[in-house]
C-alpha positions in Angstrom: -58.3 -75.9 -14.7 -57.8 -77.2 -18.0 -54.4 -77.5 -20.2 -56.1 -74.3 -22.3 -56.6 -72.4 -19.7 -53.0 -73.5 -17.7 -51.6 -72.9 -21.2 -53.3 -69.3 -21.3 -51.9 -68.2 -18.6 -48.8 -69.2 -18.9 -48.7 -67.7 -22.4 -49.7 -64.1 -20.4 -47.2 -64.8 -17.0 -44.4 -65.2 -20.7 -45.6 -61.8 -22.4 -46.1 -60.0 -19.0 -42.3 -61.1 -18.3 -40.7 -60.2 -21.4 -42.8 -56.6 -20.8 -41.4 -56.6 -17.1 -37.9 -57.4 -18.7 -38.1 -54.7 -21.6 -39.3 -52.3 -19.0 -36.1 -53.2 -16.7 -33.7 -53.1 -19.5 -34.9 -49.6 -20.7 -34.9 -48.5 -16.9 -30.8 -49.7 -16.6 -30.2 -48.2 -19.8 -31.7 -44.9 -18.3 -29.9 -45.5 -15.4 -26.5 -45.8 -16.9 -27.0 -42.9 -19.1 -27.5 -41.0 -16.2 -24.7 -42.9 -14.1 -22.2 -41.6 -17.3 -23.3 -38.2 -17.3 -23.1 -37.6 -13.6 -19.4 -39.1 -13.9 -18.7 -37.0 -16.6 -19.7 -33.8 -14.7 -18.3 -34.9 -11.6 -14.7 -34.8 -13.7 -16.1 -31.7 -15.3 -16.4 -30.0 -11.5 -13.4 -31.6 -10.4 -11.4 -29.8 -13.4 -13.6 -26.8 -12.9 -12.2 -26.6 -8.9 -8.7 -27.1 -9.9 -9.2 -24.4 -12.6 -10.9 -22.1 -9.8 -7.6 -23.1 -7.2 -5.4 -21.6 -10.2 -7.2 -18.7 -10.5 -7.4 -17.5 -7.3 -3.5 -18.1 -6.6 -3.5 -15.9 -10.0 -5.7 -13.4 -8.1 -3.7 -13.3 -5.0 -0.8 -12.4 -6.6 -2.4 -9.5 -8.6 -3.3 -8.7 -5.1 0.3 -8.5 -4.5 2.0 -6.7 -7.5 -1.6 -4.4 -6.8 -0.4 -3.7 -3.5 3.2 -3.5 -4.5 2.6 -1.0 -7.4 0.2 0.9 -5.2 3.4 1.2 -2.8 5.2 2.7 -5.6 3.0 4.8 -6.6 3.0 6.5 -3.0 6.1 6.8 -2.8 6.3 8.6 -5.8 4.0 10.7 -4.8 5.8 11.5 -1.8 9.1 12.0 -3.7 7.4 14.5 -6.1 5.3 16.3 -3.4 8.7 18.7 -2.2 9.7 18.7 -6.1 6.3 20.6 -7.0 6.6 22.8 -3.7 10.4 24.0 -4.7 9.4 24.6 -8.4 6.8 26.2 -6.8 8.9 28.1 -5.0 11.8 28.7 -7.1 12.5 30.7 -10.1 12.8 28.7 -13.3 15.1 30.3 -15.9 14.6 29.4 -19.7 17.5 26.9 -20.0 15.4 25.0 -16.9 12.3 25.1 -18.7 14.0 24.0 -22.2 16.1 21.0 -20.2 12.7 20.3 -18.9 10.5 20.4 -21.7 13.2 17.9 -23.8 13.2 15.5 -20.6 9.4 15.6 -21.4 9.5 14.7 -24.7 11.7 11.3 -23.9 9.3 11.0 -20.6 6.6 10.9 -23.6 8.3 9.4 -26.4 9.4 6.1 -23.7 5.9 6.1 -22.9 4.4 6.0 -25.9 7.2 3.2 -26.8 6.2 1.3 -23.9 2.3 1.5 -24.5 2.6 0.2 -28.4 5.0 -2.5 -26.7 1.8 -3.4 -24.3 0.0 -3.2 -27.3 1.9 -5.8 -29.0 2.1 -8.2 -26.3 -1.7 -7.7 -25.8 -2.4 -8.8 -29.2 -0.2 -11.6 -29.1 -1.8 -12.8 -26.1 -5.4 -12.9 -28.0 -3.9 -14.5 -30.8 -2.6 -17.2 -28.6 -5.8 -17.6 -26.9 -7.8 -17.7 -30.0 -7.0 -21.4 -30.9 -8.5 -22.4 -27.2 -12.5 -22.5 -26.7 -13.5 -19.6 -25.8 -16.6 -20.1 -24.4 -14.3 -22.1 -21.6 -15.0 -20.0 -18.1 -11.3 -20.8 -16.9 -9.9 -19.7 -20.3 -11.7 -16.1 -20.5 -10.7 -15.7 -17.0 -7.1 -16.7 -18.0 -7.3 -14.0 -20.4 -8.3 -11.2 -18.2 -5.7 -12.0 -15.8 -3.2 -12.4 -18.2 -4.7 -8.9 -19.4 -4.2 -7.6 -15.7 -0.6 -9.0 -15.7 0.2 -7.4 -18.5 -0.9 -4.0 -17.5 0.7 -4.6 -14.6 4.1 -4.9 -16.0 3.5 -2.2 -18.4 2.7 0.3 -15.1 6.1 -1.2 -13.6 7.8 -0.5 -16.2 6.8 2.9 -16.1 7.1 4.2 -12.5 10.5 2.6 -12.9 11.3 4.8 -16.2 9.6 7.7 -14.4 11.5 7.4 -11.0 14.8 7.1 -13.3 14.1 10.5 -14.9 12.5 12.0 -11.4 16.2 11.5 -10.5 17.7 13.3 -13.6 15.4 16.0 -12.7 16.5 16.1 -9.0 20.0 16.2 -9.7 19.4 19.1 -12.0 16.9 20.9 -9.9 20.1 20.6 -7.1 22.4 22.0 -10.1 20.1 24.9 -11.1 19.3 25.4 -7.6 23.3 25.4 -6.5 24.4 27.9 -9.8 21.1 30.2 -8.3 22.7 30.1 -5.2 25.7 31.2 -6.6 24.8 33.6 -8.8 22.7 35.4 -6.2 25.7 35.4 -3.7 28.1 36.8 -6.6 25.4 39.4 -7.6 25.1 40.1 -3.5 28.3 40.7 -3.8 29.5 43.0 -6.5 26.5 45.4 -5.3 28.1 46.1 -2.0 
């Protein structure tokens, strides 16, 4: 082998190498690109999980105030059940029926109240959750509980409103029901 010929070849081992070495160095560049985005969605998961803990703790206690407003609303049921049979059953004179009709009107005019009120809060809530990205998963689930919660309150609000005036209306379906009662005893009683 000649000097030309060793000097050839080493010339091509030296170009081969440097290929080999750009080669390696844009392989470890690859490599750490990918390294840094597999990091970066491993804290993206990590956040996502925790985000997905919160909301289910959210969800279980919808469950609860669910479950709780569904008691409520049984019991209501229950309580007006014997109400509707006595009306039912009992003569209503036209001081009943007006007394009733204005109980109505607050019945309605609190309700109405109470839904511009959820309204309000509604609103504010979007507003709120306007400045955050809302193409964020956690965030528009945020916003439906929040929603739910919301609604939730507002229906609370209002069985406890309506169980308020179911009791005005007791106590003066046991008035009306006590001056019948009298007045039927007193009429019994001048016609003998």
């Amino acid at each position: 082998m000649t000097f030309a010929q060793l000097e050839d070849s080493i010339n091509k081992w030296t170009i081969d190498l440097e290929e080999q070495g750009k080669f390696f160095i844009n392989q470890a560049k690859q490599l750490n690109a990918w390294d840094a985005l597999l990091i970066s969605n491993g804290e993206k998961i990590l956040e996502l999980n925790s985000g997905i803990g919160r909301v289910k703790q959210q969800q279980r206690q919808l469950d609860q105030e669910l479950d709780f407003i569904l008691a409520q609303q049984k019991e209501l049921e229950e309580l007006l059940a014997p109400l509707e049979k006595e009306l039912v059953e009992q003569p209503v004179t036209d001081i009943d029926r007006n007394q009733m009709y204005q109980f109505s009107e607050v019945i309605d005019s609190q309700l109405k109240q109470m839904s511009d009120d959820l309204k309000e809060i509604i609103e504010h809530i979007n507003e709120s959750n306007k400045e955050e990205e809302s193409s964020n998963p956690v965030t528009q689930i945020s916003r439906i509980l929040n929603a739910h919660m919301n609604s939730l309150q507002w229906i609370d609000r209002n069985t406890t409103a309506i169980s308020a005036h179911l009791e005005q209306l007791n106590k003066l379906q046991d008035a009306n029901r006590r001056n019948f009662a009298l007045n039927h005893s007193l009429n019994h009683s001048f016609n003998m």
